[in-house]
C-alpha positions in Angstrom: 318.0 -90.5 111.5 318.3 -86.7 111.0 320.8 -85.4 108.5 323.2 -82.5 108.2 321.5 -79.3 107.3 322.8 -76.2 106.7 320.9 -72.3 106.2 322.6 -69.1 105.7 321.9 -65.1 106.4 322.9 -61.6 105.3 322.5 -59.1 108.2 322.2 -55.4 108.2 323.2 -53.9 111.6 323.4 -50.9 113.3 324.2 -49.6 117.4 321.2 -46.6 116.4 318.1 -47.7 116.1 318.0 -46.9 112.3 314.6 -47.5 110.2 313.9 -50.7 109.0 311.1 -50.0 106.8 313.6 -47.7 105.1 316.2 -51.1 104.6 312.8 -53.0 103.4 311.9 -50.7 101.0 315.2 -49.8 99.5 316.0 -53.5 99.2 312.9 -54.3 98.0 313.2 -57.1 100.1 311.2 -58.7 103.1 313.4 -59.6 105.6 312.7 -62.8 107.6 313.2 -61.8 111.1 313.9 -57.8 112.4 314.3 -56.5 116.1 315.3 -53.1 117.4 317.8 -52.2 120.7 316.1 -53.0 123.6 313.4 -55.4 122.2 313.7 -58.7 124.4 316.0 -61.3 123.3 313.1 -63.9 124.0 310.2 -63.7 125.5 309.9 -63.5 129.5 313.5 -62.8 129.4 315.0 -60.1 130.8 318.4 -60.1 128.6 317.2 -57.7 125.5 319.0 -56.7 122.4 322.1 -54.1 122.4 321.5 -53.7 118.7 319.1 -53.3 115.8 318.7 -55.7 112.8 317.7 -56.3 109.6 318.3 -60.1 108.6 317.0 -62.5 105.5 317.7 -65.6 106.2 317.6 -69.2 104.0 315.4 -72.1 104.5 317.3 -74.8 106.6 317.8 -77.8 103.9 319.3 -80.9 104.1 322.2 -81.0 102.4 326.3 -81.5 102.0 326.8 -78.3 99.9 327.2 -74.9 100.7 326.7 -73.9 97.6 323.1 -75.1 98.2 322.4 -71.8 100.8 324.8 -69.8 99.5 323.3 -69.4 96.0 319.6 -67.9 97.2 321.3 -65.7 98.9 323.6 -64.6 96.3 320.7 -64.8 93.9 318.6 -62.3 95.7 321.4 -59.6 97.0 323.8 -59.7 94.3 322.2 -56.9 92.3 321.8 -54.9 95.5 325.5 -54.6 96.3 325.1 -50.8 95.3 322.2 -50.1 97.6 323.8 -52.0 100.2 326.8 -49.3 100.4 324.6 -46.5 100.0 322.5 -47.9 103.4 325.9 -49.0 105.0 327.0 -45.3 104.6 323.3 -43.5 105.7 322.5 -44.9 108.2 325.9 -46.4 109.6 325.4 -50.6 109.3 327.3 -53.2 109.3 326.6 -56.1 107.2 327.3 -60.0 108.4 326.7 -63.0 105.6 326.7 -66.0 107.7 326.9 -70.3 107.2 325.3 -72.6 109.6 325.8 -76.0 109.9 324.1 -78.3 111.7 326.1 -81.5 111.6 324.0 -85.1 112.0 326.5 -88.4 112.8 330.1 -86.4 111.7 328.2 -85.7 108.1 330.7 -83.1 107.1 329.4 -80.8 104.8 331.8 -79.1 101.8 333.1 -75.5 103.0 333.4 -74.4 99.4 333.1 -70.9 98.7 333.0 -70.0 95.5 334.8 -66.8 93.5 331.1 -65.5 92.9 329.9 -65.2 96.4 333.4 -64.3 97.8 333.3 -61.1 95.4 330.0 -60.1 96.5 331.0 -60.5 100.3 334.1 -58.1 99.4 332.0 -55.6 97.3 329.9 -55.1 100.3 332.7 -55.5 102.7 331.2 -58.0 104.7 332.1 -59.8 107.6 332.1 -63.6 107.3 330.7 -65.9 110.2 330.6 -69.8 110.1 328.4 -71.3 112.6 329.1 -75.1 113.5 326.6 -77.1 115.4 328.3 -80.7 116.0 325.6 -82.6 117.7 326.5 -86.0 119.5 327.1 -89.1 117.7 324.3 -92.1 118.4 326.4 -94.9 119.0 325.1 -98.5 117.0 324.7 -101.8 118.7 326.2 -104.4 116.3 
């Protein structure tokens, strides 16, 4: 039986196509995933991105606490808040921090956020996303 799991992101994004190696290197940071306006969507499909993006995601983990994603996140960026307003302003990004939840049999995780991270997501003026996927309950035979 699979159990809830939950990841999260920070995402740096701009309508320009700005310079990621320039994000990379400031951040001193790899990100996990990157793509640039116009790059496909998915491959062999004609739908293609309208932005470009700079994103570091966590692993997916099995767990009940959003603390569990939330911290490495924290852990890694926290120190960067300065450099993150200094790229915001160059080169005109947006940044996204970002909760998914993938929910096994109604295992409802705890939506806790905690003073620490909720300062950080202001200092960088961040918008906020919470992604729920409910999948469908398996029924038991008694």
């Amino acid at each position: 039986m699979e159990k809830t799991s939950l990841y999260a992101y920070i995402k740096l994004t701009g309508n320009d196509d700005f310079p990621i190696a320039t994000v990379t290197e400031q951040l001193n940071v790899q990100p996990t995933e990157t793509w640039k306006v116009g790059d496909a969507i998915r491959p062999n499909h004609p739908h293609k991105w309208a932005y470009t993006c700079w994103k570091y995601e966590t692993k997916q983990i099995e767990t009940l606490d959003s603390e569990d994603v939330l911290r490495p996140l924290l852990n890694t960026f926290q120190s960067k808040v300065e450099i993150i307003n200094n790229l915001k302003t160059e080169l005109h990004l947006d940044v996204q921090l970002e909760l998914v939840i993938i929910m096994e049999e109604g295992r409802t995780p705890g939506l806790v956020i905690y003073p620490e991270f909720s300062t950080f997501a202001a200092a960088i003026n961040a918008f906020l996303d919470i992604d729920m996927y409910i999948n469908p309950f398996t029924e038991q035979n008694e």
